[in-house]
DRENMI-722194 format. One line per field, with one value per residue (C-alpha): x, y, z. Coordinates in Angstrom, 3 decimals, padded with zeros to 6 digits, always signed. Last residue first. Layout:
<pts>
px	X, ...
py	Y, ...
pz	Z, ...
</pts>
This chain:
<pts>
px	+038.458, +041.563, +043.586, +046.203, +048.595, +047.546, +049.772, +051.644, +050.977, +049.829, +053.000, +054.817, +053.167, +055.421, +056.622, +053.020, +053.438, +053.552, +055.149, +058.213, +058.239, +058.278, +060.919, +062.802, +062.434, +060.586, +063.039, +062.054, +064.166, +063.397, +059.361, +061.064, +062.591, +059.508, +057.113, +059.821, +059.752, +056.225, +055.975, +058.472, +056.325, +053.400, +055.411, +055.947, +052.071, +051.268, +053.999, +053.634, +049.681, +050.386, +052.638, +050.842, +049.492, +053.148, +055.131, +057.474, +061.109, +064.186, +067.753, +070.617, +070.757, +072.945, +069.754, +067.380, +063.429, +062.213, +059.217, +057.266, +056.346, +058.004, +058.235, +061.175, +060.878, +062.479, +063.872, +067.094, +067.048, +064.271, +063.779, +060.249, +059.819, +060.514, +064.177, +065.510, +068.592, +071.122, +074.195, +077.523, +080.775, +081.806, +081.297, +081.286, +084.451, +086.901, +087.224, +085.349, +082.659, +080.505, +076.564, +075.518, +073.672, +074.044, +072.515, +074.374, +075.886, +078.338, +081.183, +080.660, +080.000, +083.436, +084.767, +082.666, +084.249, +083.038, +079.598, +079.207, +076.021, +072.791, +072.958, +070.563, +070.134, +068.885, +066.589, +066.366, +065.746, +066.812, +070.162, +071.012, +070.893, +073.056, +075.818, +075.328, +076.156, +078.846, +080.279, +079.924, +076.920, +077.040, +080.344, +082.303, +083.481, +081.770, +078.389, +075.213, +072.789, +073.813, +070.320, +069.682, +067.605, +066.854, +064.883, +062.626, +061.370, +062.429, +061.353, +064.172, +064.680, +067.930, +069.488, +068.275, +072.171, +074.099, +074.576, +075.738, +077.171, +080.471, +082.075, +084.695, +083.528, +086.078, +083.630, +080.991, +078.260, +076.582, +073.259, +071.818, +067.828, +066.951, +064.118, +062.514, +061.662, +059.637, +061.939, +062.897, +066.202, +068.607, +072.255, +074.437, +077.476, +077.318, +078.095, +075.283, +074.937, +073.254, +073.306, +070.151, +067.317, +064.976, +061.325, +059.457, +056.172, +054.125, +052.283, +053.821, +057.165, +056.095, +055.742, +059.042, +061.104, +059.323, +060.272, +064.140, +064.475, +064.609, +061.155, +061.543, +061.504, +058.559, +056.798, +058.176, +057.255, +053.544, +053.819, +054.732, +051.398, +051.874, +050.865, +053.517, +052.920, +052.014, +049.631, +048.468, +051.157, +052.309, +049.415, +046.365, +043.573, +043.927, +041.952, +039.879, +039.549, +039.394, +036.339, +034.780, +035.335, +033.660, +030.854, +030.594, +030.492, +027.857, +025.512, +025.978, +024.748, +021.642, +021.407, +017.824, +019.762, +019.681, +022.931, +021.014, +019.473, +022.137, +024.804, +025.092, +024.787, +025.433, +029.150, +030.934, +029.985, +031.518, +034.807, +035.370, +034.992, +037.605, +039.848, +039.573, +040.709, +043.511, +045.023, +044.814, +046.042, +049.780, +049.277, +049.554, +051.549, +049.179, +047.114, +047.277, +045.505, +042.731, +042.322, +041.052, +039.474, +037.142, +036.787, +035.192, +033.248, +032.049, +030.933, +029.202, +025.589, +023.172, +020.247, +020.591, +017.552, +019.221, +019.586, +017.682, +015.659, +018.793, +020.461, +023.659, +025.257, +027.093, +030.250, +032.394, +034.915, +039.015, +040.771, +043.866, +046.128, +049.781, +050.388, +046.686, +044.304, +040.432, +039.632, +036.866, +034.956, +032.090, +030.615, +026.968, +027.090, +026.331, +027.284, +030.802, +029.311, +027.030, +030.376, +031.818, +028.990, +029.185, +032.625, +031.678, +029.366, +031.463, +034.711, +032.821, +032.040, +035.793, +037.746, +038.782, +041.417, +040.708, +043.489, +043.463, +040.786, +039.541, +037.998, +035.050, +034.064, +029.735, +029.269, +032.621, +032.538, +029.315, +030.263, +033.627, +031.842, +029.922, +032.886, +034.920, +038.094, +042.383, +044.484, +047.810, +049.895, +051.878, +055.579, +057.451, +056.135, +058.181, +057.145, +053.582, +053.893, +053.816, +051.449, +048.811, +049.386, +049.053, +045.923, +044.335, +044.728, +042.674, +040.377, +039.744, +039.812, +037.487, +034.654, +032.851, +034.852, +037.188, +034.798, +037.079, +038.309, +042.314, +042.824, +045.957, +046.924, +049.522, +047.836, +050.210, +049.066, +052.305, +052.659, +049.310, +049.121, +051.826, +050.501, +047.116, +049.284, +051.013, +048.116, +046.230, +049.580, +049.670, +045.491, +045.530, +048.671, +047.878, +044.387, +041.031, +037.900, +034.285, +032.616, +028.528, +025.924, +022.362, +020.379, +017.756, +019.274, +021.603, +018.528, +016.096, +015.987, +019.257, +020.422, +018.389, +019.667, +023.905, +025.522, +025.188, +026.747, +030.462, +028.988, +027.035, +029.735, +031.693, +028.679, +027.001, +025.236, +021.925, +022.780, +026.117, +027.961, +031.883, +031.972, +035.310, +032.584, +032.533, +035.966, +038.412, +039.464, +038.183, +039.911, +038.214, +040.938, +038.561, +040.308, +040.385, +040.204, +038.081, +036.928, +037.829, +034.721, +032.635, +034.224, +034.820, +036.579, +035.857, +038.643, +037.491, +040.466, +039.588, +042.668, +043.041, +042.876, +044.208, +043.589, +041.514, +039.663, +038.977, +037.800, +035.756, +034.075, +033.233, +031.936, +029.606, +029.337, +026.608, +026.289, +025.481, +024.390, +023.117, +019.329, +019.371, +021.792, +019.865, +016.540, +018.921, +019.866, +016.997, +015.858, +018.876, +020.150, +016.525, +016.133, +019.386, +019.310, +020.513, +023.558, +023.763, +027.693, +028.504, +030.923, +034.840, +037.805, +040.959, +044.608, +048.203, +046.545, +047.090, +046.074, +043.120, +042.053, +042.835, +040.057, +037.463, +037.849, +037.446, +033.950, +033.263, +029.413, +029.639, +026.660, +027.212, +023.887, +022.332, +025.918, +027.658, +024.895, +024.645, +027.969, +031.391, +032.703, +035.532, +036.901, +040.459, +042.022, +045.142, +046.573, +049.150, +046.433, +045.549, +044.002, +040.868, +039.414, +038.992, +035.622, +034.791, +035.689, +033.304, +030.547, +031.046, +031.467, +028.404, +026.223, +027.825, +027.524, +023.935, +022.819, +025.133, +029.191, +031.430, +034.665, +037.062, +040.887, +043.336, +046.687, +049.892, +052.040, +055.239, +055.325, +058.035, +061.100, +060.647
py	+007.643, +008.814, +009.444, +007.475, +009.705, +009.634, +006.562, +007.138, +004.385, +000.865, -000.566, +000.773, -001.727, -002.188, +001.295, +002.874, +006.771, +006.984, +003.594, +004.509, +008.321, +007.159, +004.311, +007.126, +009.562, +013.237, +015.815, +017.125, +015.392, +012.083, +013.228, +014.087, +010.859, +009.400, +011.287, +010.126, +006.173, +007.045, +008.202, +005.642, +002.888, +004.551, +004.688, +000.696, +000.028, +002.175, +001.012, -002.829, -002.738, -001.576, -004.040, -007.073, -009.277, -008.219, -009.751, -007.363, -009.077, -006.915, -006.596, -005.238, -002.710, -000.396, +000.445, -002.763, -002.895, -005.865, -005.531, -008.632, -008.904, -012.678, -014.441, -014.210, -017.067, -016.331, -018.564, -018.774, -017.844, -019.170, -018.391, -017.916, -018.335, -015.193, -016.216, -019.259, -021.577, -019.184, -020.587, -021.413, -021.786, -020.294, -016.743, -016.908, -014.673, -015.545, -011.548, -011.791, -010.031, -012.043, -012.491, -009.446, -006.445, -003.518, -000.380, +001.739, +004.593, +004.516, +004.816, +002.520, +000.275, +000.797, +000.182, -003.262, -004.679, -008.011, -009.758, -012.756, -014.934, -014.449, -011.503, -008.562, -005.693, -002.238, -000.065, -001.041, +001.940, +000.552, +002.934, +001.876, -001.964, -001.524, +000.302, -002.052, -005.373, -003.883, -002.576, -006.416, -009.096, -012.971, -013.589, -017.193, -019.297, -017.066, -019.368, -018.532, -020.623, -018.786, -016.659, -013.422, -010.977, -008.196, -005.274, -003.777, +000.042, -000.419, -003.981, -006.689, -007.850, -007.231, -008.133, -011.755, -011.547, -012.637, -016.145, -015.912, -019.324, -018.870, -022.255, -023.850, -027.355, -027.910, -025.719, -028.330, -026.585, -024.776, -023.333, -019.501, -018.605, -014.854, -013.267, -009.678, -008.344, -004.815, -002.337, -000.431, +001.618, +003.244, +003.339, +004.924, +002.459, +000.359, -003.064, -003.667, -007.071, -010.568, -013.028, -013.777, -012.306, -010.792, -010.855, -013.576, -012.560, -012.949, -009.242, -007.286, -008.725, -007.081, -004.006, -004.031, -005.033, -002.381, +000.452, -001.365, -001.284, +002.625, +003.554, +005.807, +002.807, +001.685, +004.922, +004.569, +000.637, +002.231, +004.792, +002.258, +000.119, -003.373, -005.606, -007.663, -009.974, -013.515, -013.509, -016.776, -017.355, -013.952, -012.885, -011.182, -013.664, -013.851, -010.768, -011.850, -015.531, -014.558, -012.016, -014.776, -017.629, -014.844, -014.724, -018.559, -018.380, -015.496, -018.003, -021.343, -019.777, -018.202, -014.776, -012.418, -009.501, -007.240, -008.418, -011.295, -012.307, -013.091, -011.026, -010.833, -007.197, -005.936, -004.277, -003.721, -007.938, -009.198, -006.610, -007.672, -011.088, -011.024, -009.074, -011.353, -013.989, -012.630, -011.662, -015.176, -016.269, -014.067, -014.732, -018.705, -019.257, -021.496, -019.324, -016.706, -020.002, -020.044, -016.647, -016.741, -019.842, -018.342, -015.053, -017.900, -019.176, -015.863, -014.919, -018.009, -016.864, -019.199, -018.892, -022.519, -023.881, -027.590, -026.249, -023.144, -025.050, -026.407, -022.610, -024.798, -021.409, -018.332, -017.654, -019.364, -021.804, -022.257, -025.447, -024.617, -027.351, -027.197, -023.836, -023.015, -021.259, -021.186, -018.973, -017.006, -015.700, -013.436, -011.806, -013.897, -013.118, -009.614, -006.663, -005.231, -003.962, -006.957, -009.458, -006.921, -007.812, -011.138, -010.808, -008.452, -011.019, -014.208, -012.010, -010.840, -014.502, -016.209, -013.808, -010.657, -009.219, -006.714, -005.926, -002.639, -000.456, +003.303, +002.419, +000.906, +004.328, +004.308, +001.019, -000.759, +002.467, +001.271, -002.163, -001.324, +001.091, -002.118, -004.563, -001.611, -000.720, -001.788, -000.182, -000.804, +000.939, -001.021, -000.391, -001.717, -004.844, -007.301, -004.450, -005.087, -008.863, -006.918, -004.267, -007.085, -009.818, -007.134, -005.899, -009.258, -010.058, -006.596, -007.756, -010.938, -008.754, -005.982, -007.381, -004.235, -001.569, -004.078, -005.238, -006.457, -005.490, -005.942, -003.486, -003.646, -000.457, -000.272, -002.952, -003.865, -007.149, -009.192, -006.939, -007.208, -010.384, -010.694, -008.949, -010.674, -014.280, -012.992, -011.628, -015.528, -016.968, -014.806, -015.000, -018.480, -019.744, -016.750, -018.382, -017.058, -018.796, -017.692, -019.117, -020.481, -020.639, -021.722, -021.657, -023.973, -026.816, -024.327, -022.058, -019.773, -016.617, -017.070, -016.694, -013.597, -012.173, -012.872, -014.007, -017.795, -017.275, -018.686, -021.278, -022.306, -023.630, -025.084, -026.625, -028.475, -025.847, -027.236, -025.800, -025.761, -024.339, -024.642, -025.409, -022.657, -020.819, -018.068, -017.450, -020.630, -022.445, -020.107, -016.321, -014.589, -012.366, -009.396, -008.145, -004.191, -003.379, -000.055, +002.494, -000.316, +001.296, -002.229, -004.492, -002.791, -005.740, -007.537, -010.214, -012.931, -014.898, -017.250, -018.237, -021.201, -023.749, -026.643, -029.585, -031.703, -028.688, -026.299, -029.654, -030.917, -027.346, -026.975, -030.500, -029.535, -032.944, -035.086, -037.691, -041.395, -042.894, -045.687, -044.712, -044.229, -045.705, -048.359, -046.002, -043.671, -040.761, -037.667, -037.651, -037.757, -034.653, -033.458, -032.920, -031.421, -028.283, -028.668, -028.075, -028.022, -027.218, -025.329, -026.175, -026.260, -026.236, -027.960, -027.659, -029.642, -033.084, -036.497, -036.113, -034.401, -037.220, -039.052, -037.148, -038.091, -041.550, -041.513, -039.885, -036.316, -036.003, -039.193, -042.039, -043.540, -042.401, -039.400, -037.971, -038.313, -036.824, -034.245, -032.808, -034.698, -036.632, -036.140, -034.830, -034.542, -031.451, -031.653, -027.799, -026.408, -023.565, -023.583, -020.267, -020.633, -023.681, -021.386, -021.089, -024.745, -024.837, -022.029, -023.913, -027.417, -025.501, -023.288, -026.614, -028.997, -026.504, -025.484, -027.677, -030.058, -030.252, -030.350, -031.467, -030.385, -031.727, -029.982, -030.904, -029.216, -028.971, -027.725, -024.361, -025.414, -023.201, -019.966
pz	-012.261, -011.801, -015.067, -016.943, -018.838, -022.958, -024.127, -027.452, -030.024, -029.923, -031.664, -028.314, -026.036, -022.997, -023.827, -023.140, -022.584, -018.562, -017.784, -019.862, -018.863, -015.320, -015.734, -017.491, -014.545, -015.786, -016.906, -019.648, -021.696, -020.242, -021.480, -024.757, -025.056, -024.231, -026.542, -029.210, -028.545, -028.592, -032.001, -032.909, -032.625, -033.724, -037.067, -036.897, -036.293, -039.216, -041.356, -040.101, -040.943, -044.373, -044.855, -043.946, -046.406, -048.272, -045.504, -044.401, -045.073, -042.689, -043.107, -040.948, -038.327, -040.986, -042.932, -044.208, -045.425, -047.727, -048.585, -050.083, -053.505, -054.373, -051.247, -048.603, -046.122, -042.805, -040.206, -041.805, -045.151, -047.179, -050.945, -052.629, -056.272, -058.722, -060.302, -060.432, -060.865, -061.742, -062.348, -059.694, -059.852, -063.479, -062.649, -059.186, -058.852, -055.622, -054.382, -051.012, -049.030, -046.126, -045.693, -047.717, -047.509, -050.190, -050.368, -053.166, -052.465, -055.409, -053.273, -051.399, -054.454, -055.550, -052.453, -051.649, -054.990, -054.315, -052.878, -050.898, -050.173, -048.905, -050.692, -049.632, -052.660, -052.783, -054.317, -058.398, -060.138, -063.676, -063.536, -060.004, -061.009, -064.192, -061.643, -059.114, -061.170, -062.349, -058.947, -057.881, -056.756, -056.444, -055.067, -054.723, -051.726, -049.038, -049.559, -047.132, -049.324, -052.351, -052.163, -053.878, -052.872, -054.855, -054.209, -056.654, -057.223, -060.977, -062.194, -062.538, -066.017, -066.921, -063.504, -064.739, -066.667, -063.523, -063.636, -067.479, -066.792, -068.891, -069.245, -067.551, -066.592, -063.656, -061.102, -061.196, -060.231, -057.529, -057.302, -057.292, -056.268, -057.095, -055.715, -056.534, -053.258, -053.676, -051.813, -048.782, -048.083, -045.668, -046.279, -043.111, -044.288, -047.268, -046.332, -044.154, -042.246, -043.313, -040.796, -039.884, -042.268, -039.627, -040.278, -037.819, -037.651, -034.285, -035.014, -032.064, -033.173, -036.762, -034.934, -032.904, -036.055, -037.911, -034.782, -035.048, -038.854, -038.907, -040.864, -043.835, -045.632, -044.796, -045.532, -049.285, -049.553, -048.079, -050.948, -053.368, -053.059, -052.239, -054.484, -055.915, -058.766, -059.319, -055.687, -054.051, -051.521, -051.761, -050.192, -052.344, -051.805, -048.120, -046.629, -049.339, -048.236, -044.756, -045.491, -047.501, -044.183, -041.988, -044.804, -044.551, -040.631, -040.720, -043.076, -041.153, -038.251, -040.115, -040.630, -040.088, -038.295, -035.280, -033.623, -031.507, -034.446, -036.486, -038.859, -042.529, -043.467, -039.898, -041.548, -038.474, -037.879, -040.606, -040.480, -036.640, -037.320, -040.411, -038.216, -035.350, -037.790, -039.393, -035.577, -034.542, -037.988, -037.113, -033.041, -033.597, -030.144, -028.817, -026.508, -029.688, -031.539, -028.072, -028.186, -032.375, -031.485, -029.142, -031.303, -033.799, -030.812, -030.223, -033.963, -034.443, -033.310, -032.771, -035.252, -037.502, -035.903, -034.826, -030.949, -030.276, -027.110, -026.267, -025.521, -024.853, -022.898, -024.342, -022.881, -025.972, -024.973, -024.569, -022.680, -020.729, -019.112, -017.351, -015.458, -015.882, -018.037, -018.624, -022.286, -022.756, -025.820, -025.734, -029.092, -028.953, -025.134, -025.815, -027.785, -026.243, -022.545, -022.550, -022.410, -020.320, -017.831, -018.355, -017.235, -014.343, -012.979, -013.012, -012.037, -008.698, -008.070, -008.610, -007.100, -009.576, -011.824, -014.147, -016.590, -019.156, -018.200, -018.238, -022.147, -020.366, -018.981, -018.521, -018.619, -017.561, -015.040, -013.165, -013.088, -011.460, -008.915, -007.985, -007.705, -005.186, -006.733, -005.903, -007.702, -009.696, -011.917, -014.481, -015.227, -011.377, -011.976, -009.407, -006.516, -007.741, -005.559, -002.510, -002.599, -004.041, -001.566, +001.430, -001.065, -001.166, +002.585, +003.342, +001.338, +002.895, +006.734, +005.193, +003.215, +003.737, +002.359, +000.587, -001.785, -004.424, -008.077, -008.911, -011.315, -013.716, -015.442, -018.534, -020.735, -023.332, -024.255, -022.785, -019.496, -018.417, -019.008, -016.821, -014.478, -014.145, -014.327, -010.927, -009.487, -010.213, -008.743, -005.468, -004.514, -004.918, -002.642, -000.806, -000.110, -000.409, +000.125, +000.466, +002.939, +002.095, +004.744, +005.174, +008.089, +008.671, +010.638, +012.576, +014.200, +012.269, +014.334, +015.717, +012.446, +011.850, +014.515, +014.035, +016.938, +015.674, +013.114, +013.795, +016.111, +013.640, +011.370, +014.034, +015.869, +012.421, +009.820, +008.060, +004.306, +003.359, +000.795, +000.484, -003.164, -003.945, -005.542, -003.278, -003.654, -004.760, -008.058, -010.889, -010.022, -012.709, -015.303, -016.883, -020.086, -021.664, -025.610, -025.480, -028.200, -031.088, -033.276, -034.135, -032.008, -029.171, -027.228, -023.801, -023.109, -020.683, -019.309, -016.530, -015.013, -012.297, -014.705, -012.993, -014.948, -012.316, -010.852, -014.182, -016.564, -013.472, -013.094, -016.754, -016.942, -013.642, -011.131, -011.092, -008.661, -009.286, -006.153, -008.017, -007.595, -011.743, -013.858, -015.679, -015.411, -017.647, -016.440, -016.926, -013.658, -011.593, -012.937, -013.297, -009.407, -008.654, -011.278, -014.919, -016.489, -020.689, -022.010, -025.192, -026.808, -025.766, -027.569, -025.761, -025.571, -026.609, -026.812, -025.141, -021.897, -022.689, -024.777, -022.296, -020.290, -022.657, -022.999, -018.870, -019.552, -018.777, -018.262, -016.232, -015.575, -018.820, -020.685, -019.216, -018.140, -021.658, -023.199, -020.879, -021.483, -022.862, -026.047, -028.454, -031.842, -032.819, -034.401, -035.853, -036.208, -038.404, -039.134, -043.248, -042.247, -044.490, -042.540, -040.311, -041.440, -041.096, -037.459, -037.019, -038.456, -036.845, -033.369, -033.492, -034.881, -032.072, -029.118, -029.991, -027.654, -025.961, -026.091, -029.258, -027.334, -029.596, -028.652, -030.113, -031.548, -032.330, -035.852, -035.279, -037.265, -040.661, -040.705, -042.544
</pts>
């Protein structure tokens, strides 16, 4: 596999509990070896009490300069104490404080707030609320002591005329199409990337009739482009009713800025509370990524916040950066920790410390880990999940590993056996040239003596056609010691013969020019790269006439059952097509945008 360009993050550690959350969970990951450089920086009330500015200029370079952003926790306070707590240096400068969080949103562009709200402990529900963050009723359009325009818009309302324009208060809520159309287009293709085969946008359209209205013109139009997922349009309340009562109901919730503030924390209670909540703030050229849970100052330095959120933080934030393989590792090991409530905090019913559910997330990682090819010296995938693999056809595991970020495919290396259909333990074989003018027998081919029944060779001649690596010899001693198939990254001869013999064989190319005295066997068991793909030692390697696929061994269980779910709903679709119903239909209806998750029940009305 070719080397992951290495990105950069900037961690801005925040106020509070920020630093102590963000120091623990950063240590845990520590596990995933990410191709990450992270680089620490300054913002929050810190920053404002001493300089003046709760994002200093330092700050934003650092932004400049790096590929995303991890957030801490950030401390606001009301008027009064902003200009209270600066230093008597700063103070009666004009200095005016503005949010961190709503700097970082304006002047990079985050439009997207992505809150995912997961069942952690029985996965009933997996659904995301998507906040509108640059207009609505936060758009910052809030006045108090209304001049002619603004007055003369209330002034036919009683209790308005009750009070008059200097003590009336009034705040617009603000919804462009520019707005409205780009947040709807990042809902749906959300939607489309995770599978989710319903997106809701959430309004008040009963009684906020004209903006409403506007949203579901914007709505019926832009859904043409997304023919697959089914749209609606709910009232907020009847929303927060059903995220209670029927949270499994949603895929994509997309909402202006002060409906998606309340529903997200909402969905944040809904899956165990704001200790669980991660969020991540997206645009077309910035995104940071924080935990919902506030500064909590008063916990700060006590060791009882709960890590879990920021550690499902940086699990969005790495799938953000194209990282879904150690995304997925991590969410599992947060999942397992807190299904368990052995070693969880407070808020989750337990006596843990911060440090102490980070360092049991960092265990389950470790284990999770311990048995990869990396680490392991031989393989340990059971044969019944190498047997279920290979009943698989290489497209349904090619979709499932896709579904996991893991590059499998071994370019360039087709079926020579016709209608063959095999998995196998890799056993790896390294080959390297030599001076073809010393003529001496290299015995290149005598490590077929001690490959282990239920194996799977793989040999690499870096792609060479000028000599073979594998004939009917070869295949007949590998048949009789159970060996299931063979990939060459290189040529084989005799292709009849073996034919005939059934035996799976991939290769590169086929020629006649012997390798006996070109090349000698350089290795056996270490890990060989073709392509894109590294083959270790004890991964499966599945092929049939599509060509050749490398399971990693962390992950073949997961493949087979994702892979098999695969083609259960390929199936219910071709029988749905069968029956009658439209493709596009039968697509939509059982989940093809997200076969790996199974067969799709038909959506219902709530």
């Amino acid at each position: 596999m070719k080397p992951i360009p290495r990105k950069s993050v900037a961690v801005l550690p925040g106020d509070g509990i920020g630093s102590e959350v963000v120091t623990a969970a950063l240590e845990a990951v520590e596990k995933l070896d990410l191709p990450l450089d992270f680089r620490f920086g300054e913002i929050g009330w810190e920053c404002w009490r001493q300089e003046g500015d709760p994002v200093p200029q330092r700050t934003w370079k650092l932004l400049e300069e790096t590929d995303t952003c991890l957030l801490g926790a950030i401390t606001s306070k009301p008027l009064r104490e902003t200009e209270a707590e600066l230093t008597p240096s700063l103070r009666g400068t004009g200095l005016t404080y503005v949010s961190p969080v709503v700097q970082l949103r304006q002047r990079l562009g985050l439009y997207a707030n992505i809150r995912p709200v997961t069942d952690l402990d029985a996965g009933r529900f997996d659904f995301t609320v998507i906040r509108e963050n640059t207009e609505g009723l936060y758009a910052g359009i809030d006045v108090h002591g209304l001049d002619e325009a603004l007055w003369d818009a209330v002034r036919h309302h009683p209790n308005a005329q009750a009070s008059g324009p200097e003590a009336t208060s009034v705040t617009l809520r603000l919804q462009t199409r520019f707005g409205i159309d780009r947040l709807l287009r990042f809902g749906f293709a959300y939607a489309e990337v995770h599978g989710h085969r319903r997106l809701t946008l959430v309004d008040k359209p009963m009684v906020l009739r004209n903006s409403s209205n506007h949203l579901r013109e914007r709505l019926e139009l832009i859904a043409q482009e997304y023919p697959d997922i089914e749209t609606e349009i709910l009232n907020v309340d009847a929303v927060a009713l059903w995220m209670v009562r029927r949270p499994e109901r949603f895929g994509t919730l997309v909402a202006e800025n002060m409906f998606g503030d309340i529903l997200s924390d909402l969905g944040a209670g809904v899956m165990g509370g704001l200790g669980l909540a991660p969020s991540g703030n997206i645009g077309d050229h910035g995104s940071y990524f924080e935990p919902v849970h506030g500064s909590a100052p008063g916990m700060a330095g006590q060791d009882k916040a709960n890590p879990m959120a920021m550690l499902l933080t940086i699990a969005q934030m790495l799938d953000h950066l194209g990282l879904a393989v150690p995304s997925d590792e991590l969410r599992h090991a947060v999942r397992e920790v807190a299904r368990a409530r052995s070693i969880v905090t407070y808020d989750l019913g337990g006596t843990a410390g911060t440090r102490q559910v980070a360092r049991a997330v960092a265990q389950e990682l470790a284990g999770r880990r311990k048995n990869t090819p990396e680490t392991a010296t031989t393989p340990t995938v059971p044969m019944d999940v190498v047997d279920r693999l290979a009943r698989l056809d290489t497209a349904s595991v090619s979709d499932a590993l896709d579904s996991l970020g893991i590059p499998g495919v071994l370019a360039g290396i087709t079926a020579r056996v016709p209608g063959a259909r095999t998995a196998g333990l890799a056993f790896t074989v390294t080959y390297r040239p030599v001076d073809h003018t010393e003529r001496r027998f290299r015995n290149a081919a005598n490590y077929l003596d001690d490959v282990p029944a239920g194996s799977f060779v793989v040999v690499d001649n870096g792609g060479s056609t000028t000599c073979t690596n594998w004939g009917s010899l070869l295949t007949s001693v590998a048949q009789r010691r159970g060996v299931r198939g063979t990939a060459l990254h290189g040529s084989a001869r005799d292709i009849a013969e073996i034919r005939a013999a059934g035996y799976p064989l991939f290769s590169t190319g086929s020629t006649m020019v012997s390798g006996k005295n070109r090349v000698e066997l350089a290795a056996t068991g270490q890990d060989v790269t073709i392509g894109d793909v590294t083959v270790h030692p004890g991964d499966v390697v599945v092929a049939d006439d599509n060509g050749v696929l490398v399971v990693p061994a962390a992950y073949a269980a997961e493949v087979a059952d994702r892979a098999e779910r695969v083609e259960r709903t390929e199936e219910a679709i071709a029988e749905a097509a069968a029956g009658g119903m439209r493709l596009d239909e039968a697509r939509s209806t059982f989940g093809y945008a997200r076969p790996w998750a199974g067969p799709a029940l038909p959506s219902d009305d709530a």
